[in-house]
ModelCIF file with pLDDT and N, C-alpha, C, O atoms, coordinates in Angstrom:
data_MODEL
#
_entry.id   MODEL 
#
_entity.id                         1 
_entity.type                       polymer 
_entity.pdbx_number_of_molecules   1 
#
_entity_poly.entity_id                      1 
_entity_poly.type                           'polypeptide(L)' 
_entity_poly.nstd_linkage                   no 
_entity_poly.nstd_monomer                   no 
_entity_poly.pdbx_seq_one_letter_code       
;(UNK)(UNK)(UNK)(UNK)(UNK)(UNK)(UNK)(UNK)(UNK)(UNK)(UNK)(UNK)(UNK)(UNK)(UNK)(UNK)
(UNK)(UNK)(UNK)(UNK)(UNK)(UNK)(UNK)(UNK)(UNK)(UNK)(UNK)(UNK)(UNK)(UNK)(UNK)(UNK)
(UNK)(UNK)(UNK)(UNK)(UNK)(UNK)(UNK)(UNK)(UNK)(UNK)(UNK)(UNK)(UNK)(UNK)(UNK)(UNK)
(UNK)(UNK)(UNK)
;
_entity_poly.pdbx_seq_one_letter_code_can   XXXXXXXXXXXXXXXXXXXXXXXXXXXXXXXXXXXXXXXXXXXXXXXXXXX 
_entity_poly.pdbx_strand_id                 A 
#
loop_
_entity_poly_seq.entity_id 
_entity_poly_seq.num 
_entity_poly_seq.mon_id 
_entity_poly_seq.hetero 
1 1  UNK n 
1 2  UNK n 
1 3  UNK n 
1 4  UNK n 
1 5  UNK n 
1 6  UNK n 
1 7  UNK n 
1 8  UNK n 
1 9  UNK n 
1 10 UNK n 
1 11 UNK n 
1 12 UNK n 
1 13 UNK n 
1 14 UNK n 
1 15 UNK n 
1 16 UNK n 
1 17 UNK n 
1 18 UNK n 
1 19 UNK n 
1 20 UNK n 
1 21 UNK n 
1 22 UNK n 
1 23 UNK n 
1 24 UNK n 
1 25 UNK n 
1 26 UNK n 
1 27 UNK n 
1 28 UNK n 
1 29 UNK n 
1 30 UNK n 
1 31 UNK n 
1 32 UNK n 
1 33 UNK n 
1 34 UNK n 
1 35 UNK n 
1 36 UNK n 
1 37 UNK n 
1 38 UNK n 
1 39 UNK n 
1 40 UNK n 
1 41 UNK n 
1 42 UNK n 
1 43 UNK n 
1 44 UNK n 
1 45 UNK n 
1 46 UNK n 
1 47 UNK n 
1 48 UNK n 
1 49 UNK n 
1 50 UNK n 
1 51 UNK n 
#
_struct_asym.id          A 
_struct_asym.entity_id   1 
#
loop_
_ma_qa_metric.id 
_ma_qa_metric.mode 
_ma_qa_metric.name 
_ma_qa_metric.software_group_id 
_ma_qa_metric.type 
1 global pLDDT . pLDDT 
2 local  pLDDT . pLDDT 
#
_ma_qa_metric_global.metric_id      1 
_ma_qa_metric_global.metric_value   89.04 
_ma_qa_metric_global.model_id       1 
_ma_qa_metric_global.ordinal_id     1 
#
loop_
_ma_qa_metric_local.label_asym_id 
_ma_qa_metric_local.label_comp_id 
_ma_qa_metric_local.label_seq_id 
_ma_qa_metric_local.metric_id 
_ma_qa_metric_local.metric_value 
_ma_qa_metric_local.model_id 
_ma_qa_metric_local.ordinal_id 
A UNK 1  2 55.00 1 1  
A UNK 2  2 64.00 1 2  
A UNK 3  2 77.00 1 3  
A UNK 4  2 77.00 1 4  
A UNK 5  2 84.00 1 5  
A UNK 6  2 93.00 1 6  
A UNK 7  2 92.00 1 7  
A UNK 8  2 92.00 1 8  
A UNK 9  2 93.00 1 9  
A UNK 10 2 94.00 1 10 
A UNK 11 2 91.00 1 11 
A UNK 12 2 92.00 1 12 
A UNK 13 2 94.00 1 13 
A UNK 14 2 93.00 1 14 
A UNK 15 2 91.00 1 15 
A UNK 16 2 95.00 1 16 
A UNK 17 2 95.00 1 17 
A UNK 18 2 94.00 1 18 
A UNK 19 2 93.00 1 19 
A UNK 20 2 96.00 1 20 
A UNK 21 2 97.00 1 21 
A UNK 22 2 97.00 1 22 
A UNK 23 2 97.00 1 23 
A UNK 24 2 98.00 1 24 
A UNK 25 2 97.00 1 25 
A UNK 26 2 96.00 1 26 
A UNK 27 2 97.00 1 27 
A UNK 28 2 97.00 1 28 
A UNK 29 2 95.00 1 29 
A UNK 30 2 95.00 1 30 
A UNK 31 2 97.00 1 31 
A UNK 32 2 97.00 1 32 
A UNK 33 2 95.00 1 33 
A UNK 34 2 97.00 1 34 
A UNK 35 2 97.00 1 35 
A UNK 36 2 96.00 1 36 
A UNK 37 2 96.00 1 37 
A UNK 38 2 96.00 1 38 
A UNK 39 2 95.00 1 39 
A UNK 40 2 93.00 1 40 
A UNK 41 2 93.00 1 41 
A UNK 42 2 91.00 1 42 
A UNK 43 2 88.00 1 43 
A UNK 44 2 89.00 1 44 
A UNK 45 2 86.00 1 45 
A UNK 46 2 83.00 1 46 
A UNK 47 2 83.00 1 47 
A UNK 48 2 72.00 1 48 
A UNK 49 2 65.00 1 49 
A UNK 50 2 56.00 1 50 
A UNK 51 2 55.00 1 51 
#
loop_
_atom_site.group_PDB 
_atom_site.id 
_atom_site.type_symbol 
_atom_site.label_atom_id 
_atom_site.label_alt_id 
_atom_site.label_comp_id 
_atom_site.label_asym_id 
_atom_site.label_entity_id 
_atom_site.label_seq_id 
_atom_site.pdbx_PDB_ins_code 
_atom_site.Cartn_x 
_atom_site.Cartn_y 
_atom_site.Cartn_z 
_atom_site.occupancy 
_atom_site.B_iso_or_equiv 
_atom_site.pdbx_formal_charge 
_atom_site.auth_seq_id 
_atom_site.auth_comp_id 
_atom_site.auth_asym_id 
_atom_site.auth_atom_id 
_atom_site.pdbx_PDB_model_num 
ATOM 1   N N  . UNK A 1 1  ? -43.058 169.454 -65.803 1.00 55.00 ? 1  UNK A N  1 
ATOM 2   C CA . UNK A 1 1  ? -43.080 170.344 -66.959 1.00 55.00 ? 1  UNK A CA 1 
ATOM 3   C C  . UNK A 1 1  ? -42.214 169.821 -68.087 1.00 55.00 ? 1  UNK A C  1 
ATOM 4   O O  . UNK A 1 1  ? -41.733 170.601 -68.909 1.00 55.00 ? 1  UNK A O  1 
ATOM 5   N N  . UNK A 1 2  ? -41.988 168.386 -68.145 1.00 64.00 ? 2  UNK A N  1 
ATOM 6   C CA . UNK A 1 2  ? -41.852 167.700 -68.739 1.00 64.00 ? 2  UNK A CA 1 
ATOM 7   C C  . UNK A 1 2  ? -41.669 168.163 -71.142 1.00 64.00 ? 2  UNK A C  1 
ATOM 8   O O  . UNK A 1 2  ? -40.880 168.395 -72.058 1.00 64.00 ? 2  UNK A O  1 
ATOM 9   N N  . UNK A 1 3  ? -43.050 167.989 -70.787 1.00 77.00 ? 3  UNK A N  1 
ATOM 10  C CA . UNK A 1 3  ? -43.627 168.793 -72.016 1.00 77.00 ? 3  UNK A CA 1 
ATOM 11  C C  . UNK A 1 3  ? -43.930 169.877 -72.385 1.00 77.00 ? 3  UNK A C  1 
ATOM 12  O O  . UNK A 1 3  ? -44.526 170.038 -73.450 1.00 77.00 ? 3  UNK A O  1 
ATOM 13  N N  . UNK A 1 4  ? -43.600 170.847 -71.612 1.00 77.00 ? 4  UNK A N  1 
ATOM 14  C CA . UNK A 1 4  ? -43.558 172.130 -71.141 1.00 77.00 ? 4  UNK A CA 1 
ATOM 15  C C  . UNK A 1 4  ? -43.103 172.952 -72.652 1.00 77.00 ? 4  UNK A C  1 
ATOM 16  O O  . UNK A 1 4  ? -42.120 172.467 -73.213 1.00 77.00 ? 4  UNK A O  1 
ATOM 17  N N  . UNK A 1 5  ? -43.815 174.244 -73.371 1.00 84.00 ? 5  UNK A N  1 
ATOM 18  C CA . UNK A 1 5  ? -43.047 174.285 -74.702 1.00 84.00 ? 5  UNK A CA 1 
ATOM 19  C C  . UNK A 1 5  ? -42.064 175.095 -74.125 1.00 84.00 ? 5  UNK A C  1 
ATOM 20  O O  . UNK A 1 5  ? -42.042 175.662 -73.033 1.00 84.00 ? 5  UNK A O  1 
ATOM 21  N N  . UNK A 1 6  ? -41.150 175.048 -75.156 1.00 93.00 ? 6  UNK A N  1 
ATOM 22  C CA . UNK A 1 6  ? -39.985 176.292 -75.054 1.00 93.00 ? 6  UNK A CA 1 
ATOM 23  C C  . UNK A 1 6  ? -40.193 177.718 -74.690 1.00 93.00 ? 6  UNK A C  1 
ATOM 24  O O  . UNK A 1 6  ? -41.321 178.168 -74.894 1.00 93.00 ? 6  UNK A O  1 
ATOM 25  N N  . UNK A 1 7  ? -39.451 178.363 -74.273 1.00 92.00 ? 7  UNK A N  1 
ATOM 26  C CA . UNK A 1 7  ? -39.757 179.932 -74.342 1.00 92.00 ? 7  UNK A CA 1 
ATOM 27  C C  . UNK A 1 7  ? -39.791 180.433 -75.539 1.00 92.00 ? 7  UNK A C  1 
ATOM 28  O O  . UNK A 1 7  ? -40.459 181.441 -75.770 1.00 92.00 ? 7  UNK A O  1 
ATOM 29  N N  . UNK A 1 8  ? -39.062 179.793 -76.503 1.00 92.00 ? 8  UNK A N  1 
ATOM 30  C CA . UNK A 1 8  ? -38.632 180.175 -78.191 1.00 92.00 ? 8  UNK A CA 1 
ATOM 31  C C  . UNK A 1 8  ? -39.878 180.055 -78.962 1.00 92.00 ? 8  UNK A C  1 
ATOM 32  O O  . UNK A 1 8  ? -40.376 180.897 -79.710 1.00 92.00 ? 8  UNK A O  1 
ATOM 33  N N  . UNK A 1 9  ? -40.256 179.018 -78.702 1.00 93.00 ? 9  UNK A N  1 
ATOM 34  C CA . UNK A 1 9  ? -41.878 178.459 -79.170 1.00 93.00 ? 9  UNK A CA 1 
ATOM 35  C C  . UNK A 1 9  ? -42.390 179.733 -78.689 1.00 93.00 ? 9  UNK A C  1 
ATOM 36  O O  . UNK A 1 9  ? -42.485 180.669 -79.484 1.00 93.00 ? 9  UNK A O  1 
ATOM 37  N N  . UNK A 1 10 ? -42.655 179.838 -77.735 1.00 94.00 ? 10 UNK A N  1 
ATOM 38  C CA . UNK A 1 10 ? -43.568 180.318 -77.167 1.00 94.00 ? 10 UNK A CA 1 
ATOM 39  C C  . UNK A 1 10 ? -44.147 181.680 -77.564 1.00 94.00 ? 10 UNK A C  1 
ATOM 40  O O  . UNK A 1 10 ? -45.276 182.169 -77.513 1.00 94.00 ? 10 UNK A O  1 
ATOM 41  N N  . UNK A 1 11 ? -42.837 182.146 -78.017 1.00 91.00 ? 11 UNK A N  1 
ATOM 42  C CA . UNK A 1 11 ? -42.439 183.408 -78.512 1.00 91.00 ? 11 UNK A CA 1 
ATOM 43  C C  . UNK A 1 11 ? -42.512 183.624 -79.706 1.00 91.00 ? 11 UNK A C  1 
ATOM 44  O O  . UNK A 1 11 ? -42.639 184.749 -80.190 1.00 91.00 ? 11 UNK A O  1 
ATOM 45  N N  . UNK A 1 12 ? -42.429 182.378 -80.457 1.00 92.00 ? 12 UNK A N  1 
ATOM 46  C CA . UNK A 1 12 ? -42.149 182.523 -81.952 1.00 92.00 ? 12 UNK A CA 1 
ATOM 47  C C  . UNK A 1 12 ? -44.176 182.274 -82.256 1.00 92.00 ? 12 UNK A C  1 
ATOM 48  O O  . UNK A 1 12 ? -44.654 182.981 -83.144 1.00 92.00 ? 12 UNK A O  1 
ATOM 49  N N  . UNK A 1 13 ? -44.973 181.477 -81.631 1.00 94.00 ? 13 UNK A N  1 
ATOM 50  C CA . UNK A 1 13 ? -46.346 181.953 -81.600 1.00 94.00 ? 13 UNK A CA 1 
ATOM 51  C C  . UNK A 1 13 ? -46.948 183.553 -81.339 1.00 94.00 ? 13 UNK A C  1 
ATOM 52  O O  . UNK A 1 13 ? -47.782 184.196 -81.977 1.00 94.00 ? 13 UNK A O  1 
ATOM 53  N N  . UNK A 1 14 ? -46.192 183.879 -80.180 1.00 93.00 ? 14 UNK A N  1 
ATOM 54  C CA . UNK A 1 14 ? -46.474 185.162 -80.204 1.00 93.00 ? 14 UNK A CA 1 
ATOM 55  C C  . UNK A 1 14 ? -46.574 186.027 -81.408 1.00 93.00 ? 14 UNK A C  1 
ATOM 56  O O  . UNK A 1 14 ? -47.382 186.809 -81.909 1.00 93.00 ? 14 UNK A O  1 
ATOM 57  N N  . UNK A 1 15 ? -45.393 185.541 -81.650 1.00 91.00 ? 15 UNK A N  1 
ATOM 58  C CA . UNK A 1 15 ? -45.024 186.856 -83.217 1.00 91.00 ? 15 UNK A CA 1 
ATOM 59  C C  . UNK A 1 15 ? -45.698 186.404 -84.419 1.00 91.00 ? 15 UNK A C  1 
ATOM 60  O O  . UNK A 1 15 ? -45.679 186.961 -85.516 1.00 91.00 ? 15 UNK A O  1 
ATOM 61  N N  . UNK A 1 16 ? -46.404 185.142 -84.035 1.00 95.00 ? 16 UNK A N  1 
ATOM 62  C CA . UNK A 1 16 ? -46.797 184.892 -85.687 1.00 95.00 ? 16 UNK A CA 1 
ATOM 63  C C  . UNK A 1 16 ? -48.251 185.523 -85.782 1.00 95.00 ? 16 UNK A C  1 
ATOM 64  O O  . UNK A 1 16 ? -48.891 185.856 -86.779 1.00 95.00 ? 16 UNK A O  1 
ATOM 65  N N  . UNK A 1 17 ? -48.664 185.599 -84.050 1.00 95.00 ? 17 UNK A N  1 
ATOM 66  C CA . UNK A 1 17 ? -50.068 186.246 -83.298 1.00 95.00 ? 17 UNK A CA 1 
ATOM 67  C C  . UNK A 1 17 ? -50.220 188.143 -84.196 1.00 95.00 ? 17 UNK A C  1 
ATOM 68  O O  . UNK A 1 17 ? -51.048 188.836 -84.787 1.00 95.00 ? 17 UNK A O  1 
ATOM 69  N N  . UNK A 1 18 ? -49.005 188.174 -83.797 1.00 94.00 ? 18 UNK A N  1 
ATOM 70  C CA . UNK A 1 18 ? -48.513 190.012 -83.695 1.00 94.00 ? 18 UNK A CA 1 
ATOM 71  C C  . UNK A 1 18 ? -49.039 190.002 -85.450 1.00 94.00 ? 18 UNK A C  1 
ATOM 72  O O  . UNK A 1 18 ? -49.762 190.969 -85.692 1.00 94.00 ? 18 UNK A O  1 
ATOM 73  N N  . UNK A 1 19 ? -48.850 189.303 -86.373 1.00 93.00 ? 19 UNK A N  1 
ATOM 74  C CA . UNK A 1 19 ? -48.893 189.805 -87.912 1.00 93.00 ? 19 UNK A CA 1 
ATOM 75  C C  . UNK A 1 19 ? -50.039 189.981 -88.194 1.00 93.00 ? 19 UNK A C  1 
ATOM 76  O O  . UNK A 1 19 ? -50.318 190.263 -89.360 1.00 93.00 ? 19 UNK A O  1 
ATOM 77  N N  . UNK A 1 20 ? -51.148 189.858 -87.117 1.00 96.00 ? 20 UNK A N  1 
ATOM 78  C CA . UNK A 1 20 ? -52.732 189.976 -87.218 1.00 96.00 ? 20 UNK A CA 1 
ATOM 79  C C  . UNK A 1 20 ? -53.014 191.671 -86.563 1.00 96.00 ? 20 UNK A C  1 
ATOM 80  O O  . UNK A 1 20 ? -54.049 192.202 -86.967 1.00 96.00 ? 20 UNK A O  1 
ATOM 81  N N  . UNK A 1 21 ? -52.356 192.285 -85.836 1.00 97.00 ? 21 UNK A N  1 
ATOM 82  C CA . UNK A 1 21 ? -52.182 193.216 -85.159 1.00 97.00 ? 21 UNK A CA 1 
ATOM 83  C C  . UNK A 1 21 ? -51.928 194.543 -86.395 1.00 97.00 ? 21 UNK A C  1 
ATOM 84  O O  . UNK A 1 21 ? -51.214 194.443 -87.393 1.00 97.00 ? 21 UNK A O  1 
ATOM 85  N N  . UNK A 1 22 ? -52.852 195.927 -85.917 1.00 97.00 ? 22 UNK A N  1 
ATOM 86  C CA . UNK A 1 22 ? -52.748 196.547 -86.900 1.00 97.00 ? 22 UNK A CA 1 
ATOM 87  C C  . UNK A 1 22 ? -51.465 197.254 -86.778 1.00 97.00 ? 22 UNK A C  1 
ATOM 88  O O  . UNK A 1 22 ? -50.936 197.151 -85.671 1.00 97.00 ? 22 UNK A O  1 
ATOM 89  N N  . UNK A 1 23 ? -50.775 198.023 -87.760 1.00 97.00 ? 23 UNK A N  1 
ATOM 90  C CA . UNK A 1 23 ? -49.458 199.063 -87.870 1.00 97.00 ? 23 UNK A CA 1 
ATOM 91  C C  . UNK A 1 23 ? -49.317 199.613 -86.506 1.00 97.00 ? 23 UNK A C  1 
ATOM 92  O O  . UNK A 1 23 ? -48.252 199.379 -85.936 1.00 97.00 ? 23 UNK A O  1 
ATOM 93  N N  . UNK A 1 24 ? -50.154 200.259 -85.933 1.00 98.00 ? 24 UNK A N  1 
ATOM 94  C CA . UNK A 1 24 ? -49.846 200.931 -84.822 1.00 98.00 ? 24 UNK A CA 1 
ATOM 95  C C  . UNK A 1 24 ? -49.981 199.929 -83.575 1.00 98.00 ? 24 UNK A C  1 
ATOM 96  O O  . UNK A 1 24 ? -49.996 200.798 -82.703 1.00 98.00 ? 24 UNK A O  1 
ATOM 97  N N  . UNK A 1 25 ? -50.073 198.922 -82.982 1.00 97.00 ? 25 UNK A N  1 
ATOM 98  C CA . UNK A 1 25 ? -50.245 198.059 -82.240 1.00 97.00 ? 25 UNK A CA 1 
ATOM 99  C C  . UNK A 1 25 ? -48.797 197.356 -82.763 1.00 97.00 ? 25 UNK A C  1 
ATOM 100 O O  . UNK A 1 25 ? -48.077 197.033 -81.818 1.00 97.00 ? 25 UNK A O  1 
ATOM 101 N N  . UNK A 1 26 ? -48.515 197.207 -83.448 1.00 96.00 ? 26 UNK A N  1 
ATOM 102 C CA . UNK A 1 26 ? -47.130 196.388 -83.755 1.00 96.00 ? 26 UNK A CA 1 
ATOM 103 C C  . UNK A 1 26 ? -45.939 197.328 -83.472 1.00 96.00 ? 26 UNK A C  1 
ATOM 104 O O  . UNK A 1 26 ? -44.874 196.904 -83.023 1.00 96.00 ? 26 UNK A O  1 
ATOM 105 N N  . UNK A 1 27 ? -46.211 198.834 -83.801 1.00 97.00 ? 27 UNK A N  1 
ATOM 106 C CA . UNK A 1 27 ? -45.185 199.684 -83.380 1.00 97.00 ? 27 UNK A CA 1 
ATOM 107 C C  . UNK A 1 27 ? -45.236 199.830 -81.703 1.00 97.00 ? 27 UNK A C  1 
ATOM 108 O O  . UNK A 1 27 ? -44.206 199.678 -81.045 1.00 97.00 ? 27 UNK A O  1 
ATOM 109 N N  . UNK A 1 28 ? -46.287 200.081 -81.190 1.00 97.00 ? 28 UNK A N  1 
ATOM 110 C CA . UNK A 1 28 ? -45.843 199.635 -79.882 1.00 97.00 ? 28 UNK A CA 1 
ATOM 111 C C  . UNK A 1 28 ? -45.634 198.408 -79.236 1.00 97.00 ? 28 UNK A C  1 
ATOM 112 O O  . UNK A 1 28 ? -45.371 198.647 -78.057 1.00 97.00 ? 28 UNK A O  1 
ATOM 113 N N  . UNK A 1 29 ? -45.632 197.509 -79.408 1.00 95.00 ? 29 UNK A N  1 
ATOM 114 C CA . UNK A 1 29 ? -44.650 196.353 -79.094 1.00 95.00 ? 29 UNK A CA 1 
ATOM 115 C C  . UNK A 1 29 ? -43.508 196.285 -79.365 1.00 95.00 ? 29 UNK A C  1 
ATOM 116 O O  . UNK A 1 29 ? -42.700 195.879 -78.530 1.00 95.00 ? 29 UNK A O  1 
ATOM 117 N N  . UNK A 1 30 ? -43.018 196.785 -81.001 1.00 95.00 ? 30 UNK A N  1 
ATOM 118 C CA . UNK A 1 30 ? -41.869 196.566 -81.235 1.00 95.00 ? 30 UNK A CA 1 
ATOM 119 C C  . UNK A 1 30 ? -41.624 197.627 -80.044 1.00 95.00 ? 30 UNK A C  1 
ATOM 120 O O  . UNK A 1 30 ? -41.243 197.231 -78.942 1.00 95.00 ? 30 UNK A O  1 
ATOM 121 N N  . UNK A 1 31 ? -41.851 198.942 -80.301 1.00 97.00 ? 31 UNK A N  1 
ATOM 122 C CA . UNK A 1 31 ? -41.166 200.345 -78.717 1.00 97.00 ? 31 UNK A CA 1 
ATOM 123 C C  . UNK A 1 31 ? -40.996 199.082 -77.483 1.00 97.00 ? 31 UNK A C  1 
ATOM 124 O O  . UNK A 1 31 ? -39.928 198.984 -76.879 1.00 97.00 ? 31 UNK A O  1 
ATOM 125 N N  . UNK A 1 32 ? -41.886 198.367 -77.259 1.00 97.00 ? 32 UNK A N  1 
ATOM 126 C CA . UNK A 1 32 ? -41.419 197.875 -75.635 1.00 97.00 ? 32 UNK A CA 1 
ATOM 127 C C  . UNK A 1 32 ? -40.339 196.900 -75.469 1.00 97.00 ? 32 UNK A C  1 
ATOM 128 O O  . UNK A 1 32 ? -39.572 196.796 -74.512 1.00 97.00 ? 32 UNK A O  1 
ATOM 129 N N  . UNK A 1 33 ? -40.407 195.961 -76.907 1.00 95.00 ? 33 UNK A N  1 
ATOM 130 C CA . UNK A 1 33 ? -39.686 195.225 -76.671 1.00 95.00 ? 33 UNK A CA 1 
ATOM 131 C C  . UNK A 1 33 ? -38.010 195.479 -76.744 1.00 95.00 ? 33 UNK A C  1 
ATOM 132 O O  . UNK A 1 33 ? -37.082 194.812 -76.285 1.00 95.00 ? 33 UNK A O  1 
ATOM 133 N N  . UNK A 1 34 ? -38.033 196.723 -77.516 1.00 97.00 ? 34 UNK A N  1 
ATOM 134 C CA . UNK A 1 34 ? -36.789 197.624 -78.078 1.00 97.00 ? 34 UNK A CA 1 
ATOM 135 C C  . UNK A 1 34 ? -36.147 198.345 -76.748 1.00 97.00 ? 34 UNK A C  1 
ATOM 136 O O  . UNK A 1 34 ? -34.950 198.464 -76.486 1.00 97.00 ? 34 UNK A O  1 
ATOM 137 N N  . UNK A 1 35 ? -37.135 198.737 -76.077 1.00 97.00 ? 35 UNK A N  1 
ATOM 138 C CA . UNK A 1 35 ? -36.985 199.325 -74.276 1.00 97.00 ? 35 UNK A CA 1 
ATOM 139 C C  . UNK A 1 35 ? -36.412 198.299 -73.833 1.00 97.00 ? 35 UNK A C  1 
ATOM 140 O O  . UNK A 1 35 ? -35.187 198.296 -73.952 1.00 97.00 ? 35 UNK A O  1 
ATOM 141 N N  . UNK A 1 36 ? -36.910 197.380 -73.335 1.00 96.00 ? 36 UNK A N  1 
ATOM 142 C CA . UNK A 1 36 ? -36.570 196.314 -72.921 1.00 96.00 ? 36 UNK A CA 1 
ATOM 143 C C  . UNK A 1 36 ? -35.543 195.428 -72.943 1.00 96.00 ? 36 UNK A C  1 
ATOM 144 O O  . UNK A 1 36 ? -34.990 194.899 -71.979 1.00 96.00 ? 36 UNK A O  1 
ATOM 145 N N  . UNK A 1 37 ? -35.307 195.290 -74.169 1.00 96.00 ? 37 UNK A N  1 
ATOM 146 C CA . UNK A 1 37 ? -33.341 195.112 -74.623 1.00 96.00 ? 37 UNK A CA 1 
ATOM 147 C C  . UNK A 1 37 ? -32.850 196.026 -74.025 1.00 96.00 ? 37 UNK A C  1 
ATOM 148 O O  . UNK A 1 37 ? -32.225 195.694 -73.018 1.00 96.00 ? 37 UNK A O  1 
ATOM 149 N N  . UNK A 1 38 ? -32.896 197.332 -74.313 1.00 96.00 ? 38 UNK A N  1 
ATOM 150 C CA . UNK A 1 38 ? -31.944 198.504 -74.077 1.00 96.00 ? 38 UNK A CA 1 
ATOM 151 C C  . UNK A 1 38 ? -31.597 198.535 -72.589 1.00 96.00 ? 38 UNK A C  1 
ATOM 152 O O  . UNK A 1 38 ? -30.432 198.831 -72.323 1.00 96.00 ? 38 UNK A O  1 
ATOM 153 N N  . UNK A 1 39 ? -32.431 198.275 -71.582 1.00 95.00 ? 39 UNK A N  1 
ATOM 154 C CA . UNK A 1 39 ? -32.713 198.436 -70.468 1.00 95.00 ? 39 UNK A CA 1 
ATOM 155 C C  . UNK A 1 39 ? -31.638 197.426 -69.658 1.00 95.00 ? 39 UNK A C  1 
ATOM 156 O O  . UNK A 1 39 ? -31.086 197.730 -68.601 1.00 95.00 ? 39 UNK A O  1 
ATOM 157 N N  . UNK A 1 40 ? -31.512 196.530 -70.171 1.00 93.00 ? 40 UNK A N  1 
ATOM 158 C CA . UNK A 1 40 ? -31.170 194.968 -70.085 1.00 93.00 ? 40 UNK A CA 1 
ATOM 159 C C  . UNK A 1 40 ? -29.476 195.485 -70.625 1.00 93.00 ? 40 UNK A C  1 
ATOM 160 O O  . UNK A 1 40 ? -28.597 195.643 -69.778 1.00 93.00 ? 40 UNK A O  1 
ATOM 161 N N  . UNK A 1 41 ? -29.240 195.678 -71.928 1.00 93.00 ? 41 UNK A N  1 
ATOM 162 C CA . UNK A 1 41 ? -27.764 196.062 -72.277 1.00 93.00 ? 41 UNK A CA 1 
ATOM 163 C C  . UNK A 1 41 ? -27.488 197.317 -71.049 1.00 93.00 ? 41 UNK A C  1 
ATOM 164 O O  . UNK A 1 41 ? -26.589 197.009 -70.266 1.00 93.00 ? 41 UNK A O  1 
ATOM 165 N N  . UNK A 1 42 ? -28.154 198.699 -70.787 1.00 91.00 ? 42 UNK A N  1 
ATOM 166 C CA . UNK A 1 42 ? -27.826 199.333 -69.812 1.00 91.00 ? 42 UNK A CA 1 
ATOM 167 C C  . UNK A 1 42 ? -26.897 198.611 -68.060 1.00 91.00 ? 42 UNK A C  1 
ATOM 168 O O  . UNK A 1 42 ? -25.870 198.769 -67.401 1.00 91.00 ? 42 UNK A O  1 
ATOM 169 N N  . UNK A 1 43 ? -28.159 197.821 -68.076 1.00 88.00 ? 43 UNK A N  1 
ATOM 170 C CA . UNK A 1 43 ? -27.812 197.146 -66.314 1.00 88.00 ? 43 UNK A CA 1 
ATOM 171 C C  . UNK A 1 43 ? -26.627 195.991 -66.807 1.00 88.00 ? 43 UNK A C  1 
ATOM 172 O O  . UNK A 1 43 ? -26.014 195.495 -65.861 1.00 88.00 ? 43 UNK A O  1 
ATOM 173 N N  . UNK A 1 44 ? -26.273 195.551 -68.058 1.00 89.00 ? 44 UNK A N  1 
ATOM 174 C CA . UNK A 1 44 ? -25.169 194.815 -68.058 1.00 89.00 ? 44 UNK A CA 1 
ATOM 175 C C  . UNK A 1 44 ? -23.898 195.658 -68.296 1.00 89.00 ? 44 UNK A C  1 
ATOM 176 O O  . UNK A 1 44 ? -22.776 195.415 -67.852 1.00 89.00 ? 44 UNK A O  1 
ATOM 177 N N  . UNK A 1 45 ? -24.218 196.542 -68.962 1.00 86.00 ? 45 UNK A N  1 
ATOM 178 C CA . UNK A 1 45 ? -22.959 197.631 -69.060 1.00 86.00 ? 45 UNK A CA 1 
ATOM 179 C C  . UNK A 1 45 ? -22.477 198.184 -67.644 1.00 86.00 ? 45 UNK A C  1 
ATOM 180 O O  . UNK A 1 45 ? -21.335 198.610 -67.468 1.00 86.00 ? 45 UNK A O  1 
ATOM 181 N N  . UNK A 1 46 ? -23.484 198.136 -66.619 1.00 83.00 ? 46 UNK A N  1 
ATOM 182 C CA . UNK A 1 46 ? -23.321 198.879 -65.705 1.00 83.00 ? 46 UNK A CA 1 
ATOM 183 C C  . UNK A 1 46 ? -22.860 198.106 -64.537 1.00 83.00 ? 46 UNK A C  1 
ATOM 184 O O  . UNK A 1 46 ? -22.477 198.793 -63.590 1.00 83.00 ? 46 UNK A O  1 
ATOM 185 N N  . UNK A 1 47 ? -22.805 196.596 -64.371 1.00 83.00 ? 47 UNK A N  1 
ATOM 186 C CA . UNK A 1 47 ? -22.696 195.578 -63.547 1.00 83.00 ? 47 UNK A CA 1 
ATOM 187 C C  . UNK A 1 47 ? -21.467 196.044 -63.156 1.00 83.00 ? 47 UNK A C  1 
ATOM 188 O O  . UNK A 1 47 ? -21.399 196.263 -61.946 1.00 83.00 ? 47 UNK A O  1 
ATOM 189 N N  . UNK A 1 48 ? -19.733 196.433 -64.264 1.00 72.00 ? 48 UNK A N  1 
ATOM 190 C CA . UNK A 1 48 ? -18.876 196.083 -63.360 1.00 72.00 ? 48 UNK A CA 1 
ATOM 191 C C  . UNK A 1 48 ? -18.180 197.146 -62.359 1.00 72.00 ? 48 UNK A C  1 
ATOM 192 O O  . UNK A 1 48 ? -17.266 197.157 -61.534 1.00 72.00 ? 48 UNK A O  1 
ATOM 193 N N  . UNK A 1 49 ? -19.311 198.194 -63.002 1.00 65.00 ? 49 UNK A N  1 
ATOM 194 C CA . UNK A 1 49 ? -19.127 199.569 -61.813 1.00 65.00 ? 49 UNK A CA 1 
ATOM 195 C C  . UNK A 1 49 ? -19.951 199.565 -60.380 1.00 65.00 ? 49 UNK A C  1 
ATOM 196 O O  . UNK A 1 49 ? -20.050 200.450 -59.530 1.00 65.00 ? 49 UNK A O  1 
ATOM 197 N N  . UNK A 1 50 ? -20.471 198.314 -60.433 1.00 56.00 ? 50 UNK A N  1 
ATOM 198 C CA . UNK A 1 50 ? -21.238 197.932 -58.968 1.00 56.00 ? 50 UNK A CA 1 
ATOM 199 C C  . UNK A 1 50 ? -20.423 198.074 -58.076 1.00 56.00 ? 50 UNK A C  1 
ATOM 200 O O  . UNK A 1 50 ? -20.767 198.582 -57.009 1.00 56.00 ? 50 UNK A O  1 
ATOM 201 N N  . UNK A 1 51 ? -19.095 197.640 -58.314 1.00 55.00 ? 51 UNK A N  1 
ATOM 202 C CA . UNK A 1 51 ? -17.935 197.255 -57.053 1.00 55.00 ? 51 UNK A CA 1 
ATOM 203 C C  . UNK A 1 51 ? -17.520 197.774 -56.507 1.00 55.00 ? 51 UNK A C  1 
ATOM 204 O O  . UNK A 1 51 ? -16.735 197.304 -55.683 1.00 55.00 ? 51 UNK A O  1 
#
């Protein structure tokens, strides 16, 4: 996987994909991807009360 593209690439196609996508199709992506952070800051906030 040598030549393999980046995840950044990969991602940054995505989004250039998304500007073809109508208003409401872009608002739910942005909602998931916005979940998805949040979700992610939650379980890191929460790591050092694991112990």
């Amino acid at each position: 996987m040598k030549n393999a593209p980046s995840a950044t690439m990969v991602l940054f196609k995505h989004f250039k994909l998304l500007g073809t996508f109508d208003d409401q199709d872009k608002d739910t992506v942005m909602r998931v991807i916005v979940a998805i952070i949040a979700q992610s800051q939650v379980e890191h906030a929460m790591r050092p009360l694991d112990r």
